[in-house]
Backbone bond lengths (Angstrom), bond angles and torsions (degrees), N, CA, C in turn:
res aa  C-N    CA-C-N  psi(-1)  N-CA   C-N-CA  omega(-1)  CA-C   N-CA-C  phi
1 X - - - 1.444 - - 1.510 109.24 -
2 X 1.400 129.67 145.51 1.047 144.04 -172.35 2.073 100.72 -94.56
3 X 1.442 93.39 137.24 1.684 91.01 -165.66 1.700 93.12 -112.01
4 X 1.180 120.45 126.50 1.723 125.35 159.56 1.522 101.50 -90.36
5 X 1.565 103.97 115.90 1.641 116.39 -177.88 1.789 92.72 -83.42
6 X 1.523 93.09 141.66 1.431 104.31 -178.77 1.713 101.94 -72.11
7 X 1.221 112.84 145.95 1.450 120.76 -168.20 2.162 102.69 -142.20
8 X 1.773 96.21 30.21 1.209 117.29 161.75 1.575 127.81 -42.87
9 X 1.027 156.81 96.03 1.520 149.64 158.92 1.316 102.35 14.46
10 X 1.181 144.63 146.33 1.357 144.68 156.07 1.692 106.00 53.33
11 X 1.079 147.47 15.97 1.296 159.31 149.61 1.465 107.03 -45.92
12 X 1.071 109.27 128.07 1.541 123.15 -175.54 1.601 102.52 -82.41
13 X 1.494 109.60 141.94 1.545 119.57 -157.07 1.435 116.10 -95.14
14 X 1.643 106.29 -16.63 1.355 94.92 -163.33 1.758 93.44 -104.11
15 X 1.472 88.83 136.55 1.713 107.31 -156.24 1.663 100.78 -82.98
16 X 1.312 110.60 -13.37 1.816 87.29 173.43 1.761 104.93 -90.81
17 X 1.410 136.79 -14.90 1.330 110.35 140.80 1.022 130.75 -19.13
18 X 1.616 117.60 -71.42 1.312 126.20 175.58 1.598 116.56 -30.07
19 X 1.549 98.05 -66.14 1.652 86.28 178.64 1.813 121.72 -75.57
20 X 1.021 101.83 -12.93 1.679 89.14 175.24 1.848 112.82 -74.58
21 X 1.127 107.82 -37.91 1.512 113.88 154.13 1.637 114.62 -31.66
22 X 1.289 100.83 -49.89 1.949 97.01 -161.12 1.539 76.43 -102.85
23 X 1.125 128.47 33.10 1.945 119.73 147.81 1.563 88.66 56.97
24 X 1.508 121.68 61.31 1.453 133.88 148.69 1.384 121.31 -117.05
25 X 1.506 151.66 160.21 0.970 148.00 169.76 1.310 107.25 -107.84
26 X 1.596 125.56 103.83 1.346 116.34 157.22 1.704 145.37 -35.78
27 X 1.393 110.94 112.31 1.364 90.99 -157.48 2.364 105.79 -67.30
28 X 1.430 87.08 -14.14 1.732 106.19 -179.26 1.564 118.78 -124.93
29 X 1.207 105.63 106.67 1.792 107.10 177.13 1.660 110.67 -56.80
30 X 1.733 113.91 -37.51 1.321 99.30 174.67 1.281 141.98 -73.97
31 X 1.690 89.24 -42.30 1.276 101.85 -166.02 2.179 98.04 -120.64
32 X 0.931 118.70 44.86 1.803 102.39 -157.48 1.367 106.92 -51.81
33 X 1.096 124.53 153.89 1.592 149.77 163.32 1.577 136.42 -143.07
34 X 1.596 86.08 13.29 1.327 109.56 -174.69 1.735 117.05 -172.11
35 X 1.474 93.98 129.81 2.159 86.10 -171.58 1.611 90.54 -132.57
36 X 1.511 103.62 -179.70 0.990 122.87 166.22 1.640 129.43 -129.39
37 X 1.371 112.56 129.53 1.760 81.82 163.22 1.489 148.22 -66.86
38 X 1.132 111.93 -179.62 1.300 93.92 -155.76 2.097 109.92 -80.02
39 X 1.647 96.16 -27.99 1.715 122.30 155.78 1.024 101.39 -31.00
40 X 1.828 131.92 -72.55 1.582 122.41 -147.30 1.592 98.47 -80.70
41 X 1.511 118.28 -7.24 1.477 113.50 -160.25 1.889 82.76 -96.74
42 X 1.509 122.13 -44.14 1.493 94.50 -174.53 1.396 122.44 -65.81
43 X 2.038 115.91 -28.62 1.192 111.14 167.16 1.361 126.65 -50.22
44 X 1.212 110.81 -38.71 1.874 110.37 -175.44 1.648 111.97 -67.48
45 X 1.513 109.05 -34.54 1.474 103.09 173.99 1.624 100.56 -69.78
46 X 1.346 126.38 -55.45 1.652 103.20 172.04 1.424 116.70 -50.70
47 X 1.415 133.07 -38.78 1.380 97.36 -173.42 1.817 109.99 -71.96
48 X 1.469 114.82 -16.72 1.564 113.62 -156.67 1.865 97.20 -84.13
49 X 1.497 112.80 -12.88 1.108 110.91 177.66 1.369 132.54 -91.63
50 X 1.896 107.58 -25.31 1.317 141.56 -178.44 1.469 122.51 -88.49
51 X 1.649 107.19 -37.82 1.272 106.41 -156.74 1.832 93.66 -117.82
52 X 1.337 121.89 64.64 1.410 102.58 166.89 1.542 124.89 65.91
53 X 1.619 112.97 30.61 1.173 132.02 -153.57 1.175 129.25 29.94
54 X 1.183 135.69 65.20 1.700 136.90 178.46 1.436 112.58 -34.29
55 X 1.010 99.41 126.30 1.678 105.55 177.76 1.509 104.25 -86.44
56 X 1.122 133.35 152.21 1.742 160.93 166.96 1.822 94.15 -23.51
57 X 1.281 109.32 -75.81 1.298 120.25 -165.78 1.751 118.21 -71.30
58 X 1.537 109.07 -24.20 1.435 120.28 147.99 1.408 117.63 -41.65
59 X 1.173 130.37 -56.03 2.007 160.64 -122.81 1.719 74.20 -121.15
60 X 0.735 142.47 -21.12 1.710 134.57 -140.36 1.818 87.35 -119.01
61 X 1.387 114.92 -52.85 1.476 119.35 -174.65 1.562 102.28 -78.11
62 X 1.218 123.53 -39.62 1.467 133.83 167.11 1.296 107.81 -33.07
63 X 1.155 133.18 -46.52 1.824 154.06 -145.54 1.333 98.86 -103.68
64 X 1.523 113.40 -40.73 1.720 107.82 -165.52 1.482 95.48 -85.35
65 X 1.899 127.45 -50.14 1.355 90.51 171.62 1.736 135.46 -76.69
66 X 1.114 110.60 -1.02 1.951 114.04 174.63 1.414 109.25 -61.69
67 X 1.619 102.97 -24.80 1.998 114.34 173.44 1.070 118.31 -95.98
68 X 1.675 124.15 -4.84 1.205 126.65 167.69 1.139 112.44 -172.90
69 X 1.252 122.60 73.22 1.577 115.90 170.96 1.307 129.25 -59.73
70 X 1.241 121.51 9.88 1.497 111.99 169.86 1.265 102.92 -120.73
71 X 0.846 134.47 -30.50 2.230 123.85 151.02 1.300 124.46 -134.41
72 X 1.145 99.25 65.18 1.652 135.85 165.98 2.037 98.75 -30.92
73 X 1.547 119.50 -44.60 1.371 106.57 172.59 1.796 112.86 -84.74
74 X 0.982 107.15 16.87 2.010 117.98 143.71 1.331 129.55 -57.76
75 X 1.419 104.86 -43.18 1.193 112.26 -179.22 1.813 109.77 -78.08
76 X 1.655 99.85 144.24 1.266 96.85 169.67 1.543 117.53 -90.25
């Protein structure tokens, strides 16, 4: 999803506020362009804790086919 940063009068500037507010995890404190919720972040510690430590990029291909299992390299 594409995010419009509020650009309110007196609106606080630093934009990963913004997303921790709407219960996202910035994937960048400086610059974010990408978050997570806070759901896919407790699932990945269960799978990285459960399943033989899942690595990031495991958890990452996991995600692209649950959004598209029939061309999982669709997803960006």
């Amino acid at each position: 999803h594409h995010v419009s940063w509020c650009q309110c009068p007196g609106a606080k500037k630093d934009r990963y506020l913004h997303l921790l507010k709407a219960k996202l995890f910035p994937a960048s404190i400086t610059q974010p362009q990408s978050a997570f919720t806070f759901d896919v972040l407790d699932n990945f510690l269960i799978d990285a804790l459960e399943c033989n430590k899942t690595s990031a990029i495991g958890f990452y291909q996991k995600l692209r086919h649950f959004t598209n299992n029939a061309f999982p390299h669709k997803i960006p």
